[in-house]
N, C-alpha and C positions, 0 to 999 in steps of 0.2 A: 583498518577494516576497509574493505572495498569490495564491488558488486563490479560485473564486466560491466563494458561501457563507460562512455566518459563523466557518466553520475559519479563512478567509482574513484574517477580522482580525484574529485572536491572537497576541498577542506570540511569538517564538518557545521563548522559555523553556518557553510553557506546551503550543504544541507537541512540544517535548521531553518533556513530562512526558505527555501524553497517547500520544505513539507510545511510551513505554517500555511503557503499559497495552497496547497492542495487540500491540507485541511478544510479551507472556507467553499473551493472548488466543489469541492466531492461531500458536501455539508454533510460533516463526519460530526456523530456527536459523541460529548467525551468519552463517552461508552466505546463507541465504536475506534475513538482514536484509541484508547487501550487494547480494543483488542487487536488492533491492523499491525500494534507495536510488539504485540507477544511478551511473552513472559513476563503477563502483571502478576504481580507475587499478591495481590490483594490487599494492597493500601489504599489511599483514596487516590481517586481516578483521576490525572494527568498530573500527580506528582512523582516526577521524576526518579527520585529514591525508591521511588515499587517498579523498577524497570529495572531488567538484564541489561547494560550499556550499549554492549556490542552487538549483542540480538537485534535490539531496539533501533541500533544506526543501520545496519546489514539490512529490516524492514522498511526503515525507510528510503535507502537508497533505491532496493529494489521497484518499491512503491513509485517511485519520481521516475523512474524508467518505464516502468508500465505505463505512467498515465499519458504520455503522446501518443501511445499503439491506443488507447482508448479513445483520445482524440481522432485520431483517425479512424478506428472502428464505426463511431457512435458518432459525431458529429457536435452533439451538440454538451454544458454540464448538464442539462436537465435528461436531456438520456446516460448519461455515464451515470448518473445518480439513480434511476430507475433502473437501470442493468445490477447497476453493484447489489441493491438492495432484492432483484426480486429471483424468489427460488427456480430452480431448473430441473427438473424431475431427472436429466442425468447427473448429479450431482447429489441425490435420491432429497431434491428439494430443498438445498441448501441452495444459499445465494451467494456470490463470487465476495462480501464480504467475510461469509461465514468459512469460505474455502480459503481464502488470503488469510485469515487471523489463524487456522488451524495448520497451515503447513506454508513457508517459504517455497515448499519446491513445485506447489500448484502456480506460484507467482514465475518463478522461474521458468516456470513449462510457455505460459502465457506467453512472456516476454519471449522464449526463444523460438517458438511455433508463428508470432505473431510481428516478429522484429518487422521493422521500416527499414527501408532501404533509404541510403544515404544521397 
């Protein structure tokens, strides 16, 4: 499983260890870590056996790529946290958490409209 960029070639272990950082960055609560993860089958929330695998690694890769175009958008976690969270009336007042858990390809648009130059 891989996402373009150089998130995409990292072992997954160390994807693990980087989405735990962003987890505590973006103070995602378990709620919100299932739904960023997609396809919670409705077991209890951040255990692993109620996740699609590959979905789950594919969101987070993307996730770990987004969050430096954030960094740079927004400056600071307490604005990237207040962005994530708050609704957008073009978005018909969903918040970019609500649009990130409901499609990959809103994340993808992000990332590729907003990439950093190297």
């Amino acid at each position: 499983m891989s996402a373009d960029g150089p998130i995409g070639t990292l072992p997954l272990v160390a994807i693990l260890a980087r989405w735990d950082g962003l987890v505590i960055r973006w103070g995602l609560t378990p709620e919100e870590r299932s739904l960023m993860l997609g396809c919670f089958d409705g077991g209890a929330i951040d255990d692993v056996a109620t996740y699609r695998t590959a979905e789950a690694e594919l969101r987070m890769r993307l996730l770990l790529q987004l969050e430096p175009i954030l960094v740079q958008l927004h400056g600071s976690e307490k604005r990237i946290r207040t962005w994530l969270r708050r609704g957008n009336s073009s978005m018909d007042d969903r918040s970019p958490l609500q649009m990130m858990a409901r499609s990959t390809e809103w994340t993808r648009w992000l990332i590729a409209n907003y990439r950093m130059e190297p």
